[in-house]
PAZAPA-4460 file (N, C-alpha, C; in steps of 0.05 Angstrom, whole numbers, plus 32768, in hexadecimal, padded with zeros to 4 digits):
% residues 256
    n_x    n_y    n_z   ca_x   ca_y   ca_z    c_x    c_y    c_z   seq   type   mol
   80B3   7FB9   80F5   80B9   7FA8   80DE   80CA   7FB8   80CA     1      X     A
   80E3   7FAB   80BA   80F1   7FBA   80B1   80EA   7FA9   8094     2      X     A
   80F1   7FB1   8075   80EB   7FA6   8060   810C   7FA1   805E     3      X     A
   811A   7F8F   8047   8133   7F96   8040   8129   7F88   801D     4      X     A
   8134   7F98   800D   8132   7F94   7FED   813E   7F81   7FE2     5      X     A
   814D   7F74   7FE9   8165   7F5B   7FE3   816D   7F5B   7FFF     6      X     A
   817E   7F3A   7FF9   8189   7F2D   800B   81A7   7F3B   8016     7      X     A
   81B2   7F50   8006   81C6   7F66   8010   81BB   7F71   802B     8      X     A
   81A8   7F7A   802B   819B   7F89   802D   8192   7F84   8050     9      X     A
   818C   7F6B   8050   8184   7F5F   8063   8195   7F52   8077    10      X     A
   81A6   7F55   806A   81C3   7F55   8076   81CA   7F62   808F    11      X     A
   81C9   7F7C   8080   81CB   7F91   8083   81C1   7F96   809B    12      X     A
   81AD   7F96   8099   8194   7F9A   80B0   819B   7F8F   80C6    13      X     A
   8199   7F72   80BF   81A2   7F67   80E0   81BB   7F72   80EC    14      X     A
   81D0   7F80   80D9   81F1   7F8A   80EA   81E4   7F99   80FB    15      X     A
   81CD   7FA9   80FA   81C8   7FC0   80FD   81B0   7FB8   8111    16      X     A
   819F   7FB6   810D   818C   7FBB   8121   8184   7F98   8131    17      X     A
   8176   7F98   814B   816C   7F7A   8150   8151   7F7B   814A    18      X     A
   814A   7F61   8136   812D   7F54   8129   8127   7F38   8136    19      X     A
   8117   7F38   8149   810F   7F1C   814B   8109   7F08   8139    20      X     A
   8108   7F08   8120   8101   7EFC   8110   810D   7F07   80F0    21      X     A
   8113   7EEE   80DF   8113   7EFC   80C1   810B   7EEB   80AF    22      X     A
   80F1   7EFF   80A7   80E1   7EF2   8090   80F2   7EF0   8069    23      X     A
   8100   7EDA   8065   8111   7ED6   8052   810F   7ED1   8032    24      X     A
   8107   7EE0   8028   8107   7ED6   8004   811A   7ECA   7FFF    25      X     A
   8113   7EB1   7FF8   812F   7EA4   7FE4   8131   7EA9   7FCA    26      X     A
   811B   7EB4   7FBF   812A   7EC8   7FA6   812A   7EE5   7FA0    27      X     A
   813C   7EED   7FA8   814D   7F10   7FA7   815D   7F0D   7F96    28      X     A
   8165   7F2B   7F94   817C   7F34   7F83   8196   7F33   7F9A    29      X     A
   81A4   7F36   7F85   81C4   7F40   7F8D   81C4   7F29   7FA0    30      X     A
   81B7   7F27   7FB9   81C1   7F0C   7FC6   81AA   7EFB   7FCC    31      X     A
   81AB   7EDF   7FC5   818D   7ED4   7FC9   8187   7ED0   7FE5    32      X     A
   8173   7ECE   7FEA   816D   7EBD   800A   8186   7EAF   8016    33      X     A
   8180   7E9A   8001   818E   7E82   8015   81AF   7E94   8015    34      X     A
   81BB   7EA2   8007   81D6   7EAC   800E   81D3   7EC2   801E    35      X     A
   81BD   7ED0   8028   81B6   7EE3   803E   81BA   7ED5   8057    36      X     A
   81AA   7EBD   8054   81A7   7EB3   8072   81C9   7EA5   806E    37      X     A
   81D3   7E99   8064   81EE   7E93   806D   8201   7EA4   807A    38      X     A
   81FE   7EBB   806B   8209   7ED5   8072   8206   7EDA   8092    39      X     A
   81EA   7EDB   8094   81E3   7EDF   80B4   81F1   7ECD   80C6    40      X     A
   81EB   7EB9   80B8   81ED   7EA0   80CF   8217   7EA3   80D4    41      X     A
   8219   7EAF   80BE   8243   7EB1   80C9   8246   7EC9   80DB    42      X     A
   8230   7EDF   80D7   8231   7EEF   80E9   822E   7EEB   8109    43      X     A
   821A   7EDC   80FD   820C   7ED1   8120   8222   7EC5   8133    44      X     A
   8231   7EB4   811F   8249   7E9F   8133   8263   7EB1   8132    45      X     A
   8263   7ECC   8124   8279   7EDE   8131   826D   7EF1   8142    46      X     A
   825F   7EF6   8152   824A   7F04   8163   8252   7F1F   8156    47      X     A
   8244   7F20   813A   8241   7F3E   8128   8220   7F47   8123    48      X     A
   8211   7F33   8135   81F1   7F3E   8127   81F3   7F54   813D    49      X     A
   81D6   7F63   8138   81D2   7F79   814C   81C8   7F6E   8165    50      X     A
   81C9   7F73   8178   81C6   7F65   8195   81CA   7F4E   81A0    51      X     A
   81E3   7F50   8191   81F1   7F32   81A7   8204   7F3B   81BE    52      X     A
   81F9   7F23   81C9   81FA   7F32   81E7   81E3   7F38   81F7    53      X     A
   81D8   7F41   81EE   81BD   7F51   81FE   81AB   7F30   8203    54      X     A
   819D   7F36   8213   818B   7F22   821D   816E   7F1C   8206    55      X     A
   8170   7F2A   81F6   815B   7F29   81DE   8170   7F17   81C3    56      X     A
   8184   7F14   81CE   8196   7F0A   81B3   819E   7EE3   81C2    57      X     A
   818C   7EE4   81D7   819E   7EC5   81E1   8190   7EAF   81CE    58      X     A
   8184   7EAF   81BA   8181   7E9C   81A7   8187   7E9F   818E    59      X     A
   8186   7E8F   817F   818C   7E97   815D   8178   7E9E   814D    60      X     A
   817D   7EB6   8139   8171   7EC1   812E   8159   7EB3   8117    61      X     A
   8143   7EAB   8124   812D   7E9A   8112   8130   7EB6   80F4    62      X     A
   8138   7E9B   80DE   8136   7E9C   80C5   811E   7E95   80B9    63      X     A
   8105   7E9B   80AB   80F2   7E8A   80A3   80F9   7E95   807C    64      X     A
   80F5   7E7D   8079   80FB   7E86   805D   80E0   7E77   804D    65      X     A
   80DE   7E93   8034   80C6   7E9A   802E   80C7   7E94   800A    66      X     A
   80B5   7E85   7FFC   80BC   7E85   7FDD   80A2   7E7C   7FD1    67      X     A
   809C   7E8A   7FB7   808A   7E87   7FA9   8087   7E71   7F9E    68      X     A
   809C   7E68   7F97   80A3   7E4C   7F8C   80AF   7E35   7F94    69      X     A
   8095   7E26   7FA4   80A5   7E10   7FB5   80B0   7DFA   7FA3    70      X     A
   80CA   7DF1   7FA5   80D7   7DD4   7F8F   80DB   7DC5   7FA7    71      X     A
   80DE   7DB3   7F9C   80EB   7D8F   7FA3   810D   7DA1   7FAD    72      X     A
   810B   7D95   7FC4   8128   7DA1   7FD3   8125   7DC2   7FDF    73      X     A
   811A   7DD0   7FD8   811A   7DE6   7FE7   811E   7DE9   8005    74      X     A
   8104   7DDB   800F   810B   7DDE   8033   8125   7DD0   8038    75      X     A
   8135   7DBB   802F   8146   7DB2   8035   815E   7DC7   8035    76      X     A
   8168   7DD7   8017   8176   7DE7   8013   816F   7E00   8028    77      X     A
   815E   7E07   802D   8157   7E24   803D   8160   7E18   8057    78      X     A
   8159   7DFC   8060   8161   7DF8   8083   817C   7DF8   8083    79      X     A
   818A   7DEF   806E   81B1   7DEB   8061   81B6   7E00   805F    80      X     A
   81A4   7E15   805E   81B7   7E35   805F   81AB   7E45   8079    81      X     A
   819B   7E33   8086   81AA   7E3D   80A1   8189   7E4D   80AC    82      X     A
   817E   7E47   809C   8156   7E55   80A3   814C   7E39   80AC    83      X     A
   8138   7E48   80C7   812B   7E37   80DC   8113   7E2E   80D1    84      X     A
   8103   7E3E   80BB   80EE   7E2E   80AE   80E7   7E35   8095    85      X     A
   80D1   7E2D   8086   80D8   7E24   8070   80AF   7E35   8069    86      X     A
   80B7   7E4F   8057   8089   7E52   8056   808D   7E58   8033    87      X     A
   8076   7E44   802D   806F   7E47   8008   8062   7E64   8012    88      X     A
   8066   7E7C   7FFE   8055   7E8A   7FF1   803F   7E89   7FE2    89      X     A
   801F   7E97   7FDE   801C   7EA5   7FF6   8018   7EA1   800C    90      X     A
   8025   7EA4   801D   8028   7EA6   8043   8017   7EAF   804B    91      X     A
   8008   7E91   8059   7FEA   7E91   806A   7FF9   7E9F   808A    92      X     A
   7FEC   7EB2   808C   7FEA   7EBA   80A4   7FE7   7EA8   80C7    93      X     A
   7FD8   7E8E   80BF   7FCE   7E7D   80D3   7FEA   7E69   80D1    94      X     A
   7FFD   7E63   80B2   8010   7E53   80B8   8031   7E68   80CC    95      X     A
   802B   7E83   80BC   8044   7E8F   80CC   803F   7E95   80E5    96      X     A
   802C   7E9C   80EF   8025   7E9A   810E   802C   7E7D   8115    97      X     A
   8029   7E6A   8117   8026   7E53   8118   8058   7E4E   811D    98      X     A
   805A   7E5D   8102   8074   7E58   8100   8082   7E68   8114    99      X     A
   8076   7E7C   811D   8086   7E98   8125   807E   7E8B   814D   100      X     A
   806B   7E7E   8151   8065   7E6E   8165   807A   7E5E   816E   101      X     A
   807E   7E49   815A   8094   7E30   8159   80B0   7E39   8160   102      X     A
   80AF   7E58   8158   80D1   7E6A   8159   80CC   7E72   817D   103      X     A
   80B3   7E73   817E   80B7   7E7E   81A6   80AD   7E9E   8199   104      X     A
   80A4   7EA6   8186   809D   7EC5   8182   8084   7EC7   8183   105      X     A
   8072   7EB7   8189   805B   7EC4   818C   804C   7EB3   8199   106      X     A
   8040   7EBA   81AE   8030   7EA4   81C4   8011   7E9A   81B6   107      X     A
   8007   7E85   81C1   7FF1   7E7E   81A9   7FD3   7E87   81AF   108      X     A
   7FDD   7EA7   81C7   7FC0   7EB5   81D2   7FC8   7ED1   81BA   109      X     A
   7FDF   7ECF   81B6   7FEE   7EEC   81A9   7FE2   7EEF   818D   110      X     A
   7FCA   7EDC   8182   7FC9   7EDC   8169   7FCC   7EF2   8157   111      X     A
   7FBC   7EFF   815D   7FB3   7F1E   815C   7FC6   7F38   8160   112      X     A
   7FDA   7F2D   8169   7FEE   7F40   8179   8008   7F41   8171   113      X     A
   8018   7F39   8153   802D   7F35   8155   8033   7F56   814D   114      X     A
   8048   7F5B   8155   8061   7F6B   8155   805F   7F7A   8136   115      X     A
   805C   7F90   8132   806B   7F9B   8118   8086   7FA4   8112   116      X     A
   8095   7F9A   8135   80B6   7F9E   8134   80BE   7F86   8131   117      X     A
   80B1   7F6E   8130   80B6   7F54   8139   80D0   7F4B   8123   118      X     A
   80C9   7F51   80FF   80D8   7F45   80F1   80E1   7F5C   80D7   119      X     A
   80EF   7F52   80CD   8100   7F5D   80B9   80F1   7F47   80A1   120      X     A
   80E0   7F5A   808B   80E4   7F4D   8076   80EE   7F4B   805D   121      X     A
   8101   7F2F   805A   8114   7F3D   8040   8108   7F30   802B   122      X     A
   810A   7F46   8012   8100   7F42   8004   80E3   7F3C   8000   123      X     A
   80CD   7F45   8005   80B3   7F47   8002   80A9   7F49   7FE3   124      X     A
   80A1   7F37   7FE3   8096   7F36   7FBC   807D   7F21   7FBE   125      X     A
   8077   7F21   7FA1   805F   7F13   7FA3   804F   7EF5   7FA8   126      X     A
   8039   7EFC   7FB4   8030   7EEE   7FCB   8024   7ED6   7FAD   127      X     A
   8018   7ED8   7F99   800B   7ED0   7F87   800B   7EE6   7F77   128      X     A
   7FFB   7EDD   7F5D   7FF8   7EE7   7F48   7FD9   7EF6   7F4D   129      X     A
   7FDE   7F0C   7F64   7FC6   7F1A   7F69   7FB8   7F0B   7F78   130      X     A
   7FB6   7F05   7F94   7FA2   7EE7   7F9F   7F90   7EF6   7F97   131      X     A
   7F82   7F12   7FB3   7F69   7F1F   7FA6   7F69   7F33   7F90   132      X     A
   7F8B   7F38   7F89   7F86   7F4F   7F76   7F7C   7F4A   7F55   133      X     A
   7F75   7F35   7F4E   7F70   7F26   7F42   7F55   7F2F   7F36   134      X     A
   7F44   7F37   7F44   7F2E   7F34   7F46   7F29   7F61   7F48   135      X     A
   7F3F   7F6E   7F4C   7F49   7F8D   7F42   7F3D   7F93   7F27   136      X     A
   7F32   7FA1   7F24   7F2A   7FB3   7F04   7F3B   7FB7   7EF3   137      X     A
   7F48   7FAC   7EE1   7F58   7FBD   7ECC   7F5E   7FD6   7EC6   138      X     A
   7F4D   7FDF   7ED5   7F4A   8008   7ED3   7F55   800F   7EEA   139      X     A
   7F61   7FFF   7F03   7F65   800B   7F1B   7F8A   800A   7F1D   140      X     A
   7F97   8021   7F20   7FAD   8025   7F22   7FB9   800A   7F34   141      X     A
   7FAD   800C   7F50   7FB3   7FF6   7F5F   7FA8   7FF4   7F78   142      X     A
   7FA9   7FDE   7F7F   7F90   7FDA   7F9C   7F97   7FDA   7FB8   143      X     A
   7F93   7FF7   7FC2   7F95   7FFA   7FDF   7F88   7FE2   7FE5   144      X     A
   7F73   7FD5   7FEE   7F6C   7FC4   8000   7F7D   7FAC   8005   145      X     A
   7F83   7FA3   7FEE   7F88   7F8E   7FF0   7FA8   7F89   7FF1   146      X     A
   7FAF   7F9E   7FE8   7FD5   7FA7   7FF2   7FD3   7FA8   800B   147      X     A
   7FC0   7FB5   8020   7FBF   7FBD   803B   7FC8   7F9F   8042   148      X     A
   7FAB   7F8A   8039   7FB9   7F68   8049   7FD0   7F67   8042   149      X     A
   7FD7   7F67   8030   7FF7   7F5D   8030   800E   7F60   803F   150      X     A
   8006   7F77   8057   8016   7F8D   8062   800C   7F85   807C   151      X     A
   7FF7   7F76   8085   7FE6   7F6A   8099   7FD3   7F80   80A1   152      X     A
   7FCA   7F95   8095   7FC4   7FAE   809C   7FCD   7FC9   80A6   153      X     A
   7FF3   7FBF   809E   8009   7FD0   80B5   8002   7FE7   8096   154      X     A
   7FFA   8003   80A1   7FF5   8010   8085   8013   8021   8081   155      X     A
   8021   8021   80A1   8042   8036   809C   804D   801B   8090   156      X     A
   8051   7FFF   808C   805E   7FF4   807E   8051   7FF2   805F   157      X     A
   803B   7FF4   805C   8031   7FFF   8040   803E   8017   8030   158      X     A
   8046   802C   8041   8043   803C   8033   8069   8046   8038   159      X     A
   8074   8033   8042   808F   8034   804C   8098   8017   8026   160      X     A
   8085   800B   8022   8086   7FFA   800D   8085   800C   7FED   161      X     A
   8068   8015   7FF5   8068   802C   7FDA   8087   8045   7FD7   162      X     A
   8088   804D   7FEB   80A4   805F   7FE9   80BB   8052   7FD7   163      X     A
   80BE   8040   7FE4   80D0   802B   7FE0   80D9   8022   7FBC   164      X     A
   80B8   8020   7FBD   80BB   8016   7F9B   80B9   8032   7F90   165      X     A
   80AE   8043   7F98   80B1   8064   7F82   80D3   8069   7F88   166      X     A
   80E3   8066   7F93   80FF   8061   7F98   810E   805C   7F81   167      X     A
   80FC   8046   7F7E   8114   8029   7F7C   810E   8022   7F5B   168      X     A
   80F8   8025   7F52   80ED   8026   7F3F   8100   8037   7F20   169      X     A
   8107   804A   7F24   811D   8055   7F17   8133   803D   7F0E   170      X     A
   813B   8035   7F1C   8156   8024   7F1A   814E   8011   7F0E   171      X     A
   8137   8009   7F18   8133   7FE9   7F0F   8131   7FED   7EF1   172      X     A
   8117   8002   7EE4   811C   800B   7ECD   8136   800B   7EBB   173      X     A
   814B   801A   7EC1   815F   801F   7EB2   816D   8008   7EAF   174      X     A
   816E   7FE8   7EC8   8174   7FD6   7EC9   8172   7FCB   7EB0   175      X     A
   8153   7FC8   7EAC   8143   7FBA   7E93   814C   7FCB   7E81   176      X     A
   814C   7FE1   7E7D   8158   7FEF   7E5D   8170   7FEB   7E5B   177      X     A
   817E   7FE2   7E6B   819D   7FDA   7E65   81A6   7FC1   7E5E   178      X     A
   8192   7FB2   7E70   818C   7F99   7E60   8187   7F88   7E3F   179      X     A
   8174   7F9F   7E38   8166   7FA7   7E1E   8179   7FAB   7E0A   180      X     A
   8181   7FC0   7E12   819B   7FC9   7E06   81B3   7FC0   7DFB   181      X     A
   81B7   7FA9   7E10   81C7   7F98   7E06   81BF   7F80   7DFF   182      X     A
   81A8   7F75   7E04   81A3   7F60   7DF2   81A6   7F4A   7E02   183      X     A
   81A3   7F4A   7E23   81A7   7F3C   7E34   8185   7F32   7E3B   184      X     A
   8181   7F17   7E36   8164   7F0E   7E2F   816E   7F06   7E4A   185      X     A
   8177   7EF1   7E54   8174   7EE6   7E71   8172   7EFA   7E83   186      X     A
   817D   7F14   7E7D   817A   7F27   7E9A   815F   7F39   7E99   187      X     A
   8152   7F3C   7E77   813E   7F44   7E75   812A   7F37   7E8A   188      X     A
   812B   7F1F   7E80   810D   7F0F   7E93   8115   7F08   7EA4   189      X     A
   812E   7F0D   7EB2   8135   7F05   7ECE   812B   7F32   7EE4   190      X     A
   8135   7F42   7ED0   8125   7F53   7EDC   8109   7F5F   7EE7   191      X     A
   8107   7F4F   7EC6   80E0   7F59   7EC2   80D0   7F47   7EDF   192      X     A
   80DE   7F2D   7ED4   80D5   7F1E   7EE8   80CB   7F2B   7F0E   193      X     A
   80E9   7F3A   7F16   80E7   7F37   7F2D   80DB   7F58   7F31   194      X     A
   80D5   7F69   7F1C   80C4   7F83   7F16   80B1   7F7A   7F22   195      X     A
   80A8   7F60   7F13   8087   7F59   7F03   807F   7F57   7F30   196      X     A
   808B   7F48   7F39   8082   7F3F   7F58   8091   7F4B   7F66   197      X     A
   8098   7F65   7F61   809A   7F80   7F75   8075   7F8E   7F70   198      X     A
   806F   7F8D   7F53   805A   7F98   7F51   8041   7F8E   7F5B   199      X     A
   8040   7F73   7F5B   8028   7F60   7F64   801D   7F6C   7F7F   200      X     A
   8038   7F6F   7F88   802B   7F77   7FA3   801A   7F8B   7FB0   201      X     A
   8017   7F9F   7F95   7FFD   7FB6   7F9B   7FEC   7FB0   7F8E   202      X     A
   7FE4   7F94   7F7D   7FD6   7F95   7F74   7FC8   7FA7   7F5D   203      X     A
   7FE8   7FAA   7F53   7FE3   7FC7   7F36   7FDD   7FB2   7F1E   204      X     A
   7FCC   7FAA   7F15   7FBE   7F96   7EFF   7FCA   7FA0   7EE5   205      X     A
   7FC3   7FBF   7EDD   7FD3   7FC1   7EC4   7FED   7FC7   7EC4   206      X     A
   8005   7FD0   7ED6   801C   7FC9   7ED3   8027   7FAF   7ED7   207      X     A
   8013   7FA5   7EED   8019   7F84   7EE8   801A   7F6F   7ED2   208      X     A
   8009   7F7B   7EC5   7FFF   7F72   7EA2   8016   7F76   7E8D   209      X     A
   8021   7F93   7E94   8032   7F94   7E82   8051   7F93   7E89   210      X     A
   8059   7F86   7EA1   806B   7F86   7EA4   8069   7F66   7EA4   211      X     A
   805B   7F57   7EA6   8051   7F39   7E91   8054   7F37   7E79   212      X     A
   8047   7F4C   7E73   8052   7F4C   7E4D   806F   7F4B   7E41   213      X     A
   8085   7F5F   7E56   8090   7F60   7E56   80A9   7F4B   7E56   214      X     A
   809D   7F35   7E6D   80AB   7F27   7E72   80A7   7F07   7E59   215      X     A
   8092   7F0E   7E4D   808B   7EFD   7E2F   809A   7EFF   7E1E   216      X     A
   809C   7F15   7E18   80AD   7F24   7E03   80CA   7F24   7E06   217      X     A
   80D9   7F1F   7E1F   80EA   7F1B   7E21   80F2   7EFA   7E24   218      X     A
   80E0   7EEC   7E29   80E9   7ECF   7E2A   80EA   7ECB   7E04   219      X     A
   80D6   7ED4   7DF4   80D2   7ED8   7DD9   80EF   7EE9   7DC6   220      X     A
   8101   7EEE   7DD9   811E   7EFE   7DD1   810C   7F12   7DC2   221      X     A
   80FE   7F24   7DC1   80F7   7F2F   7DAE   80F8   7F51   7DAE   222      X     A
   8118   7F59   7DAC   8120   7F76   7DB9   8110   7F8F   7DAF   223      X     A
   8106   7F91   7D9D   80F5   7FA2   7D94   80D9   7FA5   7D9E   224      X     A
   80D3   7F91   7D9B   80B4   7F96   7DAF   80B8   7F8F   7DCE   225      X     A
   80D1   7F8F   7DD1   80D3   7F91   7DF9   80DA   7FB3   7DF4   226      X     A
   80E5   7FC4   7DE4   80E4   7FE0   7DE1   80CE   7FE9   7DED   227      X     A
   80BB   7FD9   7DD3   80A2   7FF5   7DD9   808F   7FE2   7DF3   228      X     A
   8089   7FCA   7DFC   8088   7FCF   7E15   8093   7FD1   7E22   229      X     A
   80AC   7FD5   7E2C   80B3   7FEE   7E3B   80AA   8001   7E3D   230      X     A
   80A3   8014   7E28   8099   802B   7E21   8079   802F   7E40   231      X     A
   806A   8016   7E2C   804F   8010   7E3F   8055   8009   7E5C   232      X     A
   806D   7FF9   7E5D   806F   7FF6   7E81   8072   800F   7E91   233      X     A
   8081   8021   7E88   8087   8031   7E96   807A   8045   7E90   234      X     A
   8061   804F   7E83   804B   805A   7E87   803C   8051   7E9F   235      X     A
   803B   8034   7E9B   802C   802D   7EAF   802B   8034   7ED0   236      X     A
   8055   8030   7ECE   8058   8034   7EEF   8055   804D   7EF9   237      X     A
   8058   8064   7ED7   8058   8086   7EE7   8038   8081   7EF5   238      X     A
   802D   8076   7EEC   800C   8072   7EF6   8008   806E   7F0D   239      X     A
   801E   8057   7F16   801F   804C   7F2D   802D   805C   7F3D   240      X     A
   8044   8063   7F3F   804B   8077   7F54   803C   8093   7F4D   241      X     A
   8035   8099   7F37   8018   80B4   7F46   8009   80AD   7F5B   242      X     A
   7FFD   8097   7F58   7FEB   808F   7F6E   7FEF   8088   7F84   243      X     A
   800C   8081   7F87   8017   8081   7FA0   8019   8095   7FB1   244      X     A
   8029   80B5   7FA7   802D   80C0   7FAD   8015   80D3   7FB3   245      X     A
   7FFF   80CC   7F9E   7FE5   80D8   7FA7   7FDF   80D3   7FC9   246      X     A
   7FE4   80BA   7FC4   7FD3   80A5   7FE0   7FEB   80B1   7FF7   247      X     A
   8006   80B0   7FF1   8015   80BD   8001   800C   80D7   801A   248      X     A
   8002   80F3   8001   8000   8109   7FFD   7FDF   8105   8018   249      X     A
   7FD5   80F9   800D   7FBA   80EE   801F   7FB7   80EC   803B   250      X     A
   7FCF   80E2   803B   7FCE   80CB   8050   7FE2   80E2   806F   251      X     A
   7FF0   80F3   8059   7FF2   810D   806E   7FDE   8121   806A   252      X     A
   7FD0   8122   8061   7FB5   8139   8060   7FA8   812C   807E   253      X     A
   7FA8   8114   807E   7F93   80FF   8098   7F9B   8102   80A3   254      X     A
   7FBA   8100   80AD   7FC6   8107   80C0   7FD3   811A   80CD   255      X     A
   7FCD   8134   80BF   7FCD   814B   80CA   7FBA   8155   80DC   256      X     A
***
């Protein structure tokens, strides 16, 4: 299983390697879903994906496209850009088996058995507003257990996730202070926003909190107190990637 961060991204991926499957956010940065999968699908009919040709490439590349926010027209628009099905977020396990079946990828004895090479997921964000993390301590940095489901129990794509965001996390920051800076309210809460459900997904309650606040305060235009939390968000996340990197650090101690 490969992750891709945007719909660039995912692009990308398929030039490069063959994925039986791609699990699709229709809302990313830089390129949304539905202009990812278009993207693909022009690749596909100039034989530019990775393994065409090969006997693993004689069908078309199942698109499932994936969104927190189902509207009036969505499945219609997602099947118009060229994706084979259509899953509301959070993604029941029993409906994407079910979907990943319908594609010919998984036989219906295989329940138990799918593939961790099987798919590419782009864009991975949040499933809900905490389904079980919800129910997390306010005092807890963020919740191994219940990050683990999210990941199906795959713990190298857990911790291939956490990397990812101690990465990536930098940028996104300076994003939002530039934002700030200039006084750009739509890109404020269009950032915070897509921060706020990168974070959900560890189930970090108090950076989740305050990168909520954050996103108040910026629908509220209110540049001075989006300053100082800022200030508090990004306390929060050094919190969060300590603990990652703790759990990192761990996790080769076990495996040595």
């Amino acid at each position: 299983m490969a992750v891709a961060r945007n719909g660039r991204e995912a692009v990308e991926a398929v030039k490069r390697e063959v994925f039986d499957a791609v699990l699709m956010d229709v809302q990313m940065p830089e390129m949304s879903g539905l202009e990812a999968a278009q993207a693909i699908r022009r690749l596909e009919a100039a034989g530019q994906l990775a393994g065409e040709g090969e006997c693993r490439r004689t069908q078309a590349l199942p698109i499932i496209a994936t969104t927190a926010h189902a509207m009036t027209g969505d499945r219609e628009r997602c099947l118009e850009a060229g994706m084979n099905s259509y899953l509301s977020k959070p993604i029941q396990p029993d409906l994407l088996l079910k979907t990943l079946e319908g594609e010919g990828l998984v036989a219906p004895a295989q329940e138990s058995e799918i593939s961790q090479d099987a798919a590419i997921v782009a864009g991975l964000s949040e499933r809900t507003a905490f389904d079980e993390g919800l129910s997390v301590s306010d005092t807890s940095v963020y919740d191994l257990s219940s990050t683990l489901r999210r990941t199906g129990g795959d713990e190298s794509l857990l911790f291939d996730l956490m990397e990812l965001f101690v990465e990536d996390c930098p940028r996104q920051l300076q994003t939002i202070r530039e934002a700030i800076d200039c006084g750009d309210h739509p890109a404020i809460r269009r950032f915070f926003h897509a921060l706020k459900r990168t974070i959900a997904n560890f189930s970090a309650v108090r950076a989740f909190k305050a990168a909520g606040n954050l996103e108040e305060i910026a629908e509220a235009q209110d540049l001075v107190a989006a300053e100082m939390a800022l200030v508090k968000l990004e306390e929060e996340l050094d919190r969060l990637k300590e603990a990652f990197r703790v759990a990192a650090n761990d996790r080769v101690v076990r495996e040595a």
